[in-house]
C-alpha positions in Angstrom: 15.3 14.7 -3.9 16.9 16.0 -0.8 20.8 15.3 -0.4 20.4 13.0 2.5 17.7 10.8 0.9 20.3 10.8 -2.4 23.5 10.0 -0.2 20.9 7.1 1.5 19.8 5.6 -2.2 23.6 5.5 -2.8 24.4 3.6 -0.3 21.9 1.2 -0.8 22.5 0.6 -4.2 26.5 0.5 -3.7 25.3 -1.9 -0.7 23.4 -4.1 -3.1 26.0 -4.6 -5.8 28.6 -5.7 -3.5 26.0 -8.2 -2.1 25.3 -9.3 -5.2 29.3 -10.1 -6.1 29.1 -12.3 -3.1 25.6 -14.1 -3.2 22.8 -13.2 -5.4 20.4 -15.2 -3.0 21.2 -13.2 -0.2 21.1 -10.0 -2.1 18.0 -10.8 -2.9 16.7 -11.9 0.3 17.7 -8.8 1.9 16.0 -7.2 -1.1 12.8 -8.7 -0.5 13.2 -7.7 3.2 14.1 -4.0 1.8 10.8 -4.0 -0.4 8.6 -4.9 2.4 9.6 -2.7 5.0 7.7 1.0 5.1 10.5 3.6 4.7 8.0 6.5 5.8 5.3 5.9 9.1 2.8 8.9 8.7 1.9 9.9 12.4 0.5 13.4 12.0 -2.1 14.3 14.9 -5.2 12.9 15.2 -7.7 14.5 12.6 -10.8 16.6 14.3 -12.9 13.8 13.3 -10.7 10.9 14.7 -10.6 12.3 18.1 -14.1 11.9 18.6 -13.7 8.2 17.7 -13.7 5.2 19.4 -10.2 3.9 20.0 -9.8 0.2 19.3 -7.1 -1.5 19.7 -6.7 -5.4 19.5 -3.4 -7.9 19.1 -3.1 -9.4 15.3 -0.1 -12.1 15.2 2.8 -9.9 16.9 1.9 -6.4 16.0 -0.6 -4.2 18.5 -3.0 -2.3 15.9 -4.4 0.8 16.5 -8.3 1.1 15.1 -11.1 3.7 15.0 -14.6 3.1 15.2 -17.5 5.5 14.6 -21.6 4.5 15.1 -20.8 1.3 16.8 -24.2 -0.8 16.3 -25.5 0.3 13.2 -26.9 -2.1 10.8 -24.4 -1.1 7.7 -20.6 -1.3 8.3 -18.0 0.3 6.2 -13.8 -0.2 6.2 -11.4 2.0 5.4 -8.0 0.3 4.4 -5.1 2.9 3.4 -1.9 1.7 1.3 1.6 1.6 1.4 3.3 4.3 3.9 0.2 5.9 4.4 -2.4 6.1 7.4 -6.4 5.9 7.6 -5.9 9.4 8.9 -5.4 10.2 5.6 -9.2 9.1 4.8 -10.5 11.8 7.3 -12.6 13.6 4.4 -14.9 10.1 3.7 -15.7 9.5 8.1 -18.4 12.5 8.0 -20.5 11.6 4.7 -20.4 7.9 5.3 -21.8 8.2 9.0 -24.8 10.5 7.3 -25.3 7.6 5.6 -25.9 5.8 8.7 -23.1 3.7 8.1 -20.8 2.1 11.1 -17.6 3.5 10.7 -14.0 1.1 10.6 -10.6 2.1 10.2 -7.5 0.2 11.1 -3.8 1.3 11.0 -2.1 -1.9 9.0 0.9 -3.3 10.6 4.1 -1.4 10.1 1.9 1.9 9.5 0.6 4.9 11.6 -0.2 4.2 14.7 0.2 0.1 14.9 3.8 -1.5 15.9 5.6 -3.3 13.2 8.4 -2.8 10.4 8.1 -5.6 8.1 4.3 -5.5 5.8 3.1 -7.2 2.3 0.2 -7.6 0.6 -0.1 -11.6 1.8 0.0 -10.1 5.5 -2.8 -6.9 5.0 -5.1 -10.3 2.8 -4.7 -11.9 6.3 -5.4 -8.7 8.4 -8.4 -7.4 6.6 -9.8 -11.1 6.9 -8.9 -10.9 10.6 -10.8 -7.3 10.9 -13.8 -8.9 8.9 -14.2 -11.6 11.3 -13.9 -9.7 14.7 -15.7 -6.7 13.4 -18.0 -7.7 10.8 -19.9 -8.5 8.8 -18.7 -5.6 6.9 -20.4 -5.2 3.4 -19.0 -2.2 2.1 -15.0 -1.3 1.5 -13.0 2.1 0.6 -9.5 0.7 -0.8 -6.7 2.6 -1.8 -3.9 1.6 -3.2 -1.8 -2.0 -1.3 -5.2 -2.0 0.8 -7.1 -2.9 -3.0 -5.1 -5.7 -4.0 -5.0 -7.0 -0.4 -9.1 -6.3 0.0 -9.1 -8.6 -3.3 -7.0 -11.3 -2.3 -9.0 -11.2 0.7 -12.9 -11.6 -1.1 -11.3 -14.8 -2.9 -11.4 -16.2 0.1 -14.4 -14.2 1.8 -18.0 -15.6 1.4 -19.6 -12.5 -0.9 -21.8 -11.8 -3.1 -23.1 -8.6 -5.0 -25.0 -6.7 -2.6 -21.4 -6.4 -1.1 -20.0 -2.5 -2.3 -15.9 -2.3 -3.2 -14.7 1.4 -4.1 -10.8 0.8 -5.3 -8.9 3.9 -5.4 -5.8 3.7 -7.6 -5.1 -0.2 -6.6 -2.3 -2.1 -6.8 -3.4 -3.9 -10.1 -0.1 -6.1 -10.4 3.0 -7.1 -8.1 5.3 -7.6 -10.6 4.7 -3.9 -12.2 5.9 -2.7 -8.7 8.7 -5.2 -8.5 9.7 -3.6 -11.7 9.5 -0.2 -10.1 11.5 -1.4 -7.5 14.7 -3.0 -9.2 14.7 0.4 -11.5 14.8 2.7 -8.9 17.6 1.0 -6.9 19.5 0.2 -10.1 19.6 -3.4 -8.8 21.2 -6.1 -10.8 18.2 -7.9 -13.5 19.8 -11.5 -12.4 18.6 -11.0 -9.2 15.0 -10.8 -10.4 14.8 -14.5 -10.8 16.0 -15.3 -7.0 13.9 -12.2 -5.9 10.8 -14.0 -7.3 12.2 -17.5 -6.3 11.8 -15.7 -2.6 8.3 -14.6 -3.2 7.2 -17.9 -3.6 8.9 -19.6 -0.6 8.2 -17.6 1.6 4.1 -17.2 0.2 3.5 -20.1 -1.5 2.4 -18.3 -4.5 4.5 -16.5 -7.6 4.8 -13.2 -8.1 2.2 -12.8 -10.7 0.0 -14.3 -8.4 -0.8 -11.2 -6.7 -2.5 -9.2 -9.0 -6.0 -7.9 -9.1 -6.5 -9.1 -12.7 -6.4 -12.4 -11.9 -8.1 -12.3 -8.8 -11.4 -10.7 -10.6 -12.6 -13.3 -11.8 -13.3 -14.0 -8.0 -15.3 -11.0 -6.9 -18.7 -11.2 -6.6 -19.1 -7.7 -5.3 -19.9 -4.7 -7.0 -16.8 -2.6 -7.3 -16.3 1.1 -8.4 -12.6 1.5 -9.8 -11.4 5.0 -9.4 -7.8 5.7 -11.2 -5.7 8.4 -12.8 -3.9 8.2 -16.2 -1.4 10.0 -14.6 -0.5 7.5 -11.8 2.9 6.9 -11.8 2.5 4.2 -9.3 0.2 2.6 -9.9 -0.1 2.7 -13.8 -3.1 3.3 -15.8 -1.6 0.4 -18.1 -2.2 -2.0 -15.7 -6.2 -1.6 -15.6 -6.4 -2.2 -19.2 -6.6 -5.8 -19.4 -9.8 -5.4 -16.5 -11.2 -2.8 -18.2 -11.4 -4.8 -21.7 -12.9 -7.8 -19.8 -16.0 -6.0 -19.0 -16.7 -7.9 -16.2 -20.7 -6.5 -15.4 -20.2 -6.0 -11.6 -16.7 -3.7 -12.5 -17.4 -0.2 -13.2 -14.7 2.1 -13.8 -14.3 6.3 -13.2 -11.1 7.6 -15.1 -9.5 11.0 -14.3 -6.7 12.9 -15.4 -3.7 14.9 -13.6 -4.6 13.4 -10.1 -1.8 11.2 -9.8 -1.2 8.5 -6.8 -2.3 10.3 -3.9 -4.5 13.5 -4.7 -7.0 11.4 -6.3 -8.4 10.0 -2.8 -8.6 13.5 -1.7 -10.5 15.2 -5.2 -13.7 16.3 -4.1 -15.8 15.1 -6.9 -14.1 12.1 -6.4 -15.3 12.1 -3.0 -18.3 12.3 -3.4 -18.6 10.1 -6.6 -17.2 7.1 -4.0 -19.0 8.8 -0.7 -22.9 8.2 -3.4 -22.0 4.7 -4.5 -21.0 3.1 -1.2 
C-alpha cells in the first residue's frame, strides 16, 4: 500500500473512532455513506471496440449515464453490467464474440462509475437501474454480471417477469452483503458496536435488512438459467459464500470453479471467456 493511501486509511479510522466517542449513530451514518461511495472511477480511453459504438446516453433519477450500444435491431440482446469501482470498459474482450453471435450489444456505466455522474451507488440503486435499462432497452434475455452488477442483476429478476429461456452468466458475484460489510468494518478497524446501527441504517434507508441482499436468498427467485463463474481464491468475494447455492442444487444453476484467478482476472481468463462467450 502506497504511503498516501496508508496516511488516508489513518485518518479515516482515527476519524471514525472519535465519531464514534460522540455518537455511534452518526458514525455509522457517515459509515454507510463511506461504504457506498466509489473511492476509484476507472476512465481509461475508450477501448478500439467502444469507439465504434453507439453512444447512448439517457437521464436515470439525478445521474446522466453514459451507455454503449452495438447491432442496434437485432433480435437477441445482451447486457453487460460491471461491479464496484470498475467500468464496462473493462468487458471490452466479450463485445467482439457476442456480436458474432448476432447478438445486440448493451453496456451502461452504473452511477458513480466510469463515464456516468454520481458519487454515492448501492446495490438497491444498480436493482433499480438495471430494471430501468431493461425497460427502455429491452427486452433483454441474456446478462454478463460481474461482481455488485450479479447481486443487483438478481435482485432485479425477483422483480423481472422471466423465465428459463432467459441466459445469466455471474462472474465472481456478490453472494452476500453482510460478508462485505464484514470486510468493511475489518479493514477500517471500525468499532463492532457500530455494526448494529450500521445495519439499523441499511434498513431505513432500504426497507430491507442487511441479509436481505444476498444472492442465496434471492435464488429461489430465478427462473433463468445461470452459469456461475468463481475463484477459490477470491478474496472478495469468497468462495465460502457460494457453498450454501452450490449444495442446493438448484437445476437451472450451474457452476464453473477455477483456481488462482482471484477478483478481477477471472473476467479477463480466456478460457473463461469463451466458456461464458459459448453459453450466452
Amino acid at each position: 500500500m502506497a504511503l498516501q493511501q496508508q496516511l488516508a486509511l489513518r485518518y479515516i479510522r482515527t476519524k471514525f473512532k472519535l465519531l464514534s466517542a460522540i455518537s455511534k449513530k452518526r458514525a455509522a451514518e457517515k459509515a454507510f455513506e463511506l461504504f457506498c461511495t466509489p473511492q476509484h472511477r476507472n476512465k481509461k480511453a475508450l477501448p478500439s471496440i467502444f469507439e465504434k459504438a453507439e453512444k447512448i446516453q439517457f437521464p436515470f433519477l439525478n445521474y446522466k449515464i453514459q451507455g454503449y450500444r452495438w447491432n442496434k435491431g437485432q433480435e437477441k440482446k445482451v447486457l453487460i453490467l460491471h461491479g464496484f469501482e470498475s467500468s464496462v470498459v473493462n468487458f471490452d474482450h466479450y463485445v467482439k464474440p457476442l456480436l458474432k453471435k448476432d447478438y445486440e450489444v448493451l453496456a451502461f456505466d452504473a452511477p458513480a462509475h466510469g463515464r456516468s455522474t454520481g458519487k454515492i451507488f448501492n446495490a438497491l440503486l444498480y436493482k433499480e437501474f438495471i430494471e430501468t435499462i431493461y425497460r427502455n432497452y429491452g427486452p433483454i434475455k441474456s446478462f454478463l454480471a460481474h461482481s455488485l452488477g450479479g447481486l443487483a442483476l438478481s435482485l432485479a429478476l425477483e422483480d423481472i417477469e422471466h423465465d428459463a429461456s432467459y441466459k445469466v452468466a455471474l462472474i465472481a458475484p456478490a453472494t452476500e452483503t453482510t460478508t462485505a460489510v464484514d470486510f468493511f468494518f475489518s479493514y477500517l478497524k471500525l468499532d463492532p458496536t457500530l455494526r448494529r446501527e450500521f445495519d439499523q441504517v441499511i434498513l431505513e434507508k432500504s426497507g430491507h435488512p442487511t441479509e436481505w441482499f444476498s444472492i442465496t436468498r434471492a435464488a429461489k427467485q430465478i427462473k433463468a438459467t445461470v452459469l456461475w463463474v468463481h475463484d477459490k481464491d477470491d478474496n472478495m468475494t469468497p468462495y465460502s459464500d457460494i457453498q450454501t447455492l452450490v449444495n442446493a442444487h438448484y437445476p437451472n444453476f450451474h457452476f464453473l470453479i477455477t483456481e488462482g484467478l482471484g477478483h478481477r482476472r477471472i473476467y479477463r481468463d480466456s478460457k473463461v471467456t469463451k466458456t461464458i462467450v459459448e453459453f450466452l
